[in-house]
C-alpha positions as CSV (number, residue, x, y, z in Angstrom):
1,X,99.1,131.8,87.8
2,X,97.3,129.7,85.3
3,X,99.9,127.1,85.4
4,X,100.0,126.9,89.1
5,X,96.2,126.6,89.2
6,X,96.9,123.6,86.2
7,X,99.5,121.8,87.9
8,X,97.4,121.9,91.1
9,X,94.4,120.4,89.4
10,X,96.4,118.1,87.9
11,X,97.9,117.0,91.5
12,X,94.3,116.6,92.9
13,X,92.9,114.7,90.2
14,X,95.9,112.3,90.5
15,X,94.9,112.0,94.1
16,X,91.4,110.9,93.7
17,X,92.0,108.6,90.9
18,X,94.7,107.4,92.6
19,X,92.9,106.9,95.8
20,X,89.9,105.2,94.0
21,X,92.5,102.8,92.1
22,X,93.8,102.2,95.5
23,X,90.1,100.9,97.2
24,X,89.4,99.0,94.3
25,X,92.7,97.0,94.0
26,X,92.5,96.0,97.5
27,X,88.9,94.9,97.0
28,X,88.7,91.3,96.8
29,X,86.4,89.8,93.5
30,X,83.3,89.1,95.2
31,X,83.1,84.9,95.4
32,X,79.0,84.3,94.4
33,X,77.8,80.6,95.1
34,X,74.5,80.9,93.7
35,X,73.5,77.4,95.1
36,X,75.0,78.8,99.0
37,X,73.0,81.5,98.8
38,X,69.5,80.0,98.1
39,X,70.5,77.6,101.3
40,X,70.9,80.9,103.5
41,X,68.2,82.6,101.7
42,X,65.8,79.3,102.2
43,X,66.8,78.9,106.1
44,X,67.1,82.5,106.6
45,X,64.2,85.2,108.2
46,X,62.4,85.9,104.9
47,X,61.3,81.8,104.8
48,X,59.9,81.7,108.4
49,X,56.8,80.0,108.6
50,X,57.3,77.3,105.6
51,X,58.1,75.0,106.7
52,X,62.4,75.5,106.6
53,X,64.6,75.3,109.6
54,X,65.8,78.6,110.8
55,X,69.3,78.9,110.5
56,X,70.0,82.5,111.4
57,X,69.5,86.2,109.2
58,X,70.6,86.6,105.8
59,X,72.4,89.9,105.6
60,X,71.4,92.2,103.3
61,X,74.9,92.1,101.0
62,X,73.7,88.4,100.6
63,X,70.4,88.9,100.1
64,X,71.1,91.5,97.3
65,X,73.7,89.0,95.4
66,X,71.3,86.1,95.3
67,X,68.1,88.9,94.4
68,X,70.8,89.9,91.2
69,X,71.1,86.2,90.1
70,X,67.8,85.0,90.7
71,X,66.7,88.0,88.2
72,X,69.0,87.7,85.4
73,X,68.4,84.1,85.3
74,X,64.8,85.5,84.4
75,X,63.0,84.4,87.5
76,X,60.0,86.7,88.7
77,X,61.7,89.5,90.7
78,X,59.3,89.2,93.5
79,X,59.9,86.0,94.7
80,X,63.1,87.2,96.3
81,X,63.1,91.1,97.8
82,X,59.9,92.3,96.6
83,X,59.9,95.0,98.7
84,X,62.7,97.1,96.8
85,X,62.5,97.4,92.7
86,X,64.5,95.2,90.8
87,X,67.0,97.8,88.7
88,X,69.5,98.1,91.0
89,X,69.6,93.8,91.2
90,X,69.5,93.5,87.7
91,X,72.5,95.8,87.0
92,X,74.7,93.6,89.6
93,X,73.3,90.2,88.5
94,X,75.1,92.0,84.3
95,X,77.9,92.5,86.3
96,X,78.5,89.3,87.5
97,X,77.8,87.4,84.3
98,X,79.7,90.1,82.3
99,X,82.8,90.4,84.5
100,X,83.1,87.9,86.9
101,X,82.7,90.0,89.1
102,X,79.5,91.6,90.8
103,X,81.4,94.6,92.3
104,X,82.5,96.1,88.7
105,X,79.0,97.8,88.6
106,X,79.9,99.6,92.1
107,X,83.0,100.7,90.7
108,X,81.7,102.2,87.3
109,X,78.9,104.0,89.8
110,X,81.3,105.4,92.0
111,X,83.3,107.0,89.5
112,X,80.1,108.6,88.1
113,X,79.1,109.8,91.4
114,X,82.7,111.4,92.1
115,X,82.0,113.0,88.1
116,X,79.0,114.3,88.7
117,X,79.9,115.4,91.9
118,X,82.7,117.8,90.5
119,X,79.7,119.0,87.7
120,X,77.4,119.7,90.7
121,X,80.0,122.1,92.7
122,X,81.1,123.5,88.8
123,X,78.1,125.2,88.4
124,X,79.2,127.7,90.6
125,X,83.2,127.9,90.3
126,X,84.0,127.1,86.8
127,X,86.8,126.1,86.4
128,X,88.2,126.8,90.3
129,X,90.2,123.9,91.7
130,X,87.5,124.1,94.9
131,X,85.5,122.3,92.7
132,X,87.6,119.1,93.0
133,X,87.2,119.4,96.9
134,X,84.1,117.5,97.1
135,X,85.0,114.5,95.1
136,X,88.2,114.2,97.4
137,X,86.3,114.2,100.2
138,X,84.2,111.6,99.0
139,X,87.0,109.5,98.2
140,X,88.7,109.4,101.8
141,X,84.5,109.2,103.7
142,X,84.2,106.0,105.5
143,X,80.5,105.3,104.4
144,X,81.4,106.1,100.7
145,X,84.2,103.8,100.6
146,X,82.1,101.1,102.2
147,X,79.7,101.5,99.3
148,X,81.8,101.5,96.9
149,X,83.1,97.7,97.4
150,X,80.0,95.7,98.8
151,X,77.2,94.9,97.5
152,X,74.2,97.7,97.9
153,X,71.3,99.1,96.1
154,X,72.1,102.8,97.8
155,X,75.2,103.5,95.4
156,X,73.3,102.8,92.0
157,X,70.5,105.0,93.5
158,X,72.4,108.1,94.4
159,X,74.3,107.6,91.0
160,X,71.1,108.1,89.8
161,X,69.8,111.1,92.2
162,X,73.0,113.0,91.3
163,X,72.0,112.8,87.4
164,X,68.6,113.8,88.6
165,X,70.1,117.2,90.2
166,X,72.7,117.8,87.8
167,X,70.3,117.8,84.9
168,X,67.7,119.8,86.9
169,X,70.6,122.3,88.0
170,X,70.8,122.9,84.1
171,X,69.7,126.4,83.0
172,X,68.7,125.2,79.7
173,X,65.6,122.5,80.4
174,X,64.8,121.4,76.7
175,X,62.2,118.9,76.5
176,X,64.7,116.5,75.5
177,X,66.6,117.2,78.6
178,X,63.6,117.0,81.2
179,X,62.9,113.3,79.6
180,X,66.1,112.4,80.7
181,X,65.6,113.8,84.0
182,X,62.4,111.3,84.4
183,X,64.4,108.9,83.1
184,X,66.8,109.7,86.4
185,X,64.3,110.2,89.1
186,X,62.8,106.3,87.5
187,X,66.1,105.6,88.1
188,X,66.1,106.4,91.8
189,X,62.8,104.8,92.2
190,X,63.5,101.4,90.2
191,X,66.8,100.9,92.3
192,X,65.7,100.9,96.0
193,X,62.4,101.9,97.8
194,X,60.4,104.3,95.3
195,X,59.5,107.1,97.8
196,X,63.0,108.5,98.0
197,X,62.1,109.2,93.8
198,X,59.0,110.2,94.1
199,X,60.0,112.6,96.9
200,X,62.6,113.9,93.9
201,X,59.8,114.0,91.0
202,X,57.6,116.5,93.3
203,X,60.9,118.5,94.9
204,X,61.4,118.9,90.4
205,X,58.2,120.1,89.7
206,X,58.0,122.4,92.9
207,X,61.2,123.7,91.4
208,X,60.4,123.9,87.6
209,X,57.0,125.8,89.0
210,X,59.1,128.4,91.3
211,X,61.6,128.9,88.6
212,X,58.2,129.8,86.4
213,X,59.4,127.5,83.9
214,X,57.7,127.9,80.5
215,X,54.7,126.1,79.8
216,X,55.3,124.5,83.4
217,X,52.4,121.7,82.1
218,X,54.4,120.8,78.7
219,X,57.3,121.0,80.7
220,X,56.5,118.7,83.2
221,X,54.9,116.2,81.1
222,X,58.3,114.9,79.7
223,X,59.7,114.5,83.3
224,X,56.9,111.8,84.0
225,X,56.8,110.5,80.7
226,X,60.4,109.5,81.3
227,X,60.0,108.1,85.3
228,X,57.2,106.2,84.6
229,X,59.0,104.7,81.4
230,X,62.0,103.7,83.4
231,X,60.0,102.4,86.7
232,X,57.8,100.4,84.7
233,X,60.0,99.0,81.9
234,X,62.5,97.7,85.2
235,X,59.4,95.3,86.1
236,X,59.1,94.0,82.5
237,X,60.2,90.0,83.5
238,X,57.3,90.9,86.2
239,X,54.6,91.6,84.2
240,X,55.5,88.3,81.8
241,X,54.0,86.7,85.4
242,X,51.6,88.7,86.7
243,X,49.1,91.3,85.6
244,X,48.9,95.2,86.3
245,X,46.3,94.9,89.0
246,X,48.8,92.4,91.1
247,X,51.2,95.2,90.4
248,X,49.2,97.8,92.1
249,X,48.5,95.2,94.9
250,X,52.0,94.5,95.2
251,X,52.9,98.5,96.0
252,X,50.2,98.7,98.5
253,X,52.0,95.5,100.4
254,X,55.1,97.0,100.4
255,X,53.8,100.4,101.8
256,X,52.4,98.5,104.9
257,X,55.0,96.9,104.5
258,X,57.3,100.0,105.7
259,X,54.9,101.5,107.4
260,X,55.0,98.4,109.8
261,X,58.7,98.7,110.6
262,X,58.7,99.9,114.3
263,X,56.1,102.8,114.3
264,X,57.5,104.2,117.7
265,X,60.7,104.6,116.7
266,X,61.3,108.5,117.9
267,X,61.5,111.0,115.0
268,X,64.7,113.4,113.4
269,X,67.3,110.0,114.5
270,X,68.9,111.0,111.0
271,X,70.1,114.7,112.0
272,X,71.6,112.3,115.4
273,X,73.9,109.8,113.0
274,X,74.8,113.0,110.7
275,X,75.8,115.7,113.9
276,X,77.2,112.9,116.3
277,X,78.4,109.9,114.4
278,X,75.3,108.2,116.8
279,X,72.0,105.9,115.5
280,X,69.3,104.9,117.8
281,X,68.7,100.6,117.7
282,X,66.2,98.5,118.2
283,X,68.1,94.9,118.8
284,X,71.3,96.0,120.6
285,X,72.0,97.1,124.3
286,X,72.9,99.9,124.7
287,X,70.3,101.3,122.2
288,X,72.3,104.4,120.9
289,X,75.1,102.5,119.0
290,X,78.1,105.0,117.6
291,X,78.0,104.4,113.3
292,X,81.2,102.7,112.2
293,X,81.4,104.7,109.1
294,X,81.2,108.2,111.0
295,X,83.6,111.3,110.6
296,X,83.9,114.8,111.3
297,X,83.4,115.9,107.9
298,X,79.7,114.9,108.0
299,X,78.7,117.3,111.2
300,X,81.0,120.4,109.5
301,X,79.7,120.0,105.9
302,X,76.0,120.0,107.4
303,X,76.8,123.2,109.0
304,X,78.6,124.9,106.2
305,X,75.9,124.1,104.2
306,X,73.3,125.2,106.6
307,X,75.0,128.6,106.9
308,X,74.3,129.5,103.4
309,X,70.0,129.7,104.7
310,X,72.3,133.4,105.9
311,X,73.0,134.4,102.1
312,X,70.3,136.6,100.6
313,X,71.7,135.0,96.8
314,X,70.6,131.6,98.5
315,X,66.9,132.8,98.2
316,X,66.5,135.1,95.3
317,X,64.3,133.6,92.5
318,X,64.9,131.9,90.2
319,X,66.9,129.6,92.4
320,X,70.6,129.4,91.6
321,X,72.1,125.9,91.4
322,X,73.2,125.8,94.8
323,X,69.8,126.9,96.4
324,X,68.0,123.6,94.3
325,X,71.0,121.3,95.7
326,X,70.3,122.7,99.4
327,X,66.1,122.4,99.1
328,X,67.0,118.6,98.1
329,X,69.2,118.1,101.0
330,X,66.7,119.6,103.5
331,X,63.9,117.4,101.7
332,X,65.6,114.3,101.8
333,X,66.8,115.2,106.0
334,X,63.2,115.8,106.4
335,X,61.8,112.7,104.8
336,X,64.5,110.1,106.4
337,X,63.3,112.4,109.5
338,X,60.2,110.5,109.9
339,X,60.6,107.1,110.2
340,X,63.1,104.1,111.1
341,X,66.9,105.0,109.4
342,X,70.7,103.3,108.7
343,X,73.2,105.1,108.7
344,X,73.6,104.4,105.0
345,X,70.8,106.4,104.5
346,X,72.8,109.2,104.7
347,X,74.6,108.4,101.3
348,X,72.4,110.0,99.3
349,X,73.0,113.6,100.5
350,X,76.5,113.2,101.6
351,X,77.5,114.5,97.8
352,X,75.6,117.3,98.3
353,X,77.0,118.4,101.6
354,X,79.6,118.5,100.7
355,X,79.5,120.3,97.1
356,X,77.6,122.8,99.1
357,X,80.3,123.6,101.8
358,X,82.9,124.0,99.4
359,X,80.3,126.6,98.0
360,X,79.7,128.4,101.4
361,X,83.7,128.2,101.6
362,X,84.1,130.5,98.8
363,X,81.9,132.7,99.9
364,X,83.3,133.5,103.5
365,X,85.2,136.7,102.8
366,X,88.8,136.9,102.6
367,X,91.3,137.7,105.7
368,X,92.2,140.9,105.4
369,X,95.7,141.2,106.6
370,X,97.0,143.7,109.5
């Protein structure tokens, strides 16, 4: 029995590496003309008003390439996309000046999410080939793939989130460990709009409290210590510019900012794009648009993992791993509930999903035969 359960790991983690070698071979090295890009970015919608001819919008896989090598060139990293952090740019702009090639950085992230992924849905099988279920649907999702070879801040982010949950999953929370886990949740916040991390850093102390963590004040200390080393130290080039009261002035412009972006735009548009593949717009006719990227695995692994609300394990205390993963999915769906979404948004929990159906899967009782 052991060695079919061997040779049947073995045959699935052949199939996601294989499928993973397959995207990225196919993926062609990402061209960057730094010069072209500064022309689109100086004629595009983020120059309107000074005095350059409009040429048309710069999309955002452009916008991110030229943000990478304006910032490892060591120019202030708020010229150019101030209103999301600079970590995530700064790790593409190394990527294209140590490989060629701004994509490698994707890649190395995508394989770290498909890891921690299998360590996430581990906690509660062991050993279990189920475990290796969620990484292979990762590997064949639409959206995932489409992250994993273009240029985005969202991939280095959940790469990030999922070290987050993996280390606060841990039933061992050394002090050691919980710096690492603010070094994570900086991690989320220094890559692309910092409320998604700080959303993280209050789910992790509601969740160290509820656990009744040990000296929950000593414990929690190290978790901050640790984001606010990591958020800050990704604006270092910044502060060689500016000073720390333009850096509190610069977060309060990028929170009206967002808070501008189309105030009536209806609430809970995420649970549409994750049940029926559909996303409410505001520059196309009609408005509800069907999401390129959409399949019927999102809409079944947000009901499996809904269902397991109906397990009394789910809601004993202290939480097991796969109650913490399901409170951050229902945070997250609640928070992107709220205000204007992509359909991208829904990367960040898409891991989670489905870790957690594979979870509820196990624990449907088996068929009893007549």
């Amino acid at each position: 029995m052991k060695r079919v359960q061997s040779a049947f790991v073995l045959v699935l983690v052949s199939v996601i590496v294989l499928r993973m070698a397959f995207i990225f071979l196919r993926t062609p090295s990402v061209s960057i003309d730094h010069e072209r890009l500064r022309s689109v970015w100086l004629h595009s919608q983020y120059n309107l008003g000074k005095g350059y001819e409009f040429f048309g919008n710069m999309p955002d896989e452009d916008l991110y390439a030229f943000s990478a090598l304006e910032y490892v060139s060591g120019k202030n990293p708020v010229q150019v996309n101030y209103e999301n952090p600079p970590l995530a740019k700064y790790l593409l702009g190394i990527s294209y000046l140590v490989f060629g090639n701004i994509l490698v950085v994707q890649f190395i992230a995508s394989f770290g999410i498909l890891l921690l992924t299998y360590l996430l849905t581990r906690h509660h099988f062991l050993l279990s080939p189920i475990a290796f279920l969620p990484p292979l649907l990762l590997v064949v999702d639409p959206l995932f793939v489409k992250a994993s070879t273009t240029v985005n801040l969202d991939l280095i982010q959940l790469f990030f989130a999922l070290v987050a949950l993996y280390l606060l999953t841990l039933r061992q929370r050394s002090p050691f460990l919980l710096f690492f886990l603010g070094c994570a949740i900086g991690g989320i916040m220094a890559s692309k709009v910092f409320f998604v991390g700080l959303l993280l850093l209050v789910y992790s102390s509601f969740v160290l409290w509820l656990n009744r963590t040990p000296r929950l004040l000593s414990s929690i200390v190290p978790v901050f210590i640790g984001c606010l080393l990591v958020y800050l130290g990704s604006y270092a080039v910044y502060f060689a510019y500016r000073s720390p009261s333009d850096f509190l002035k610069l977060h309060i412009d990028i929170i009206r900012l967002y808070r501008s972006y189309l105030p009536e735009y209806p609430w809970f548009e995420i649970w549409r794009i994750l049940l029926v593949g559909q996303w409410r717009t505001w520059f196309a006719k009609p408005s509800i648009q069907p999401v390129a990227e959409y399949w019927l695995g999102w809409p079944i692994a947000a009901v499996l993992s809904g269902s397991l609300l109906l397990s009394r394990r789910a809601l004993r205390l202290p939480w097991p791993p796969s109650t913490i993963l399901l409170g951050w999915a229902l945070a997250y769906l609640l928070f992107q509930s709220v205000h204007v979404v992509f359909p991208r948004y829904l990367l960040l929990v898409l891991p989670i999903l489905y870790a957690l159906s594979a979870i509820r899967i196990s624990t449907l009782p088996p068929k009893i035969p007549s």
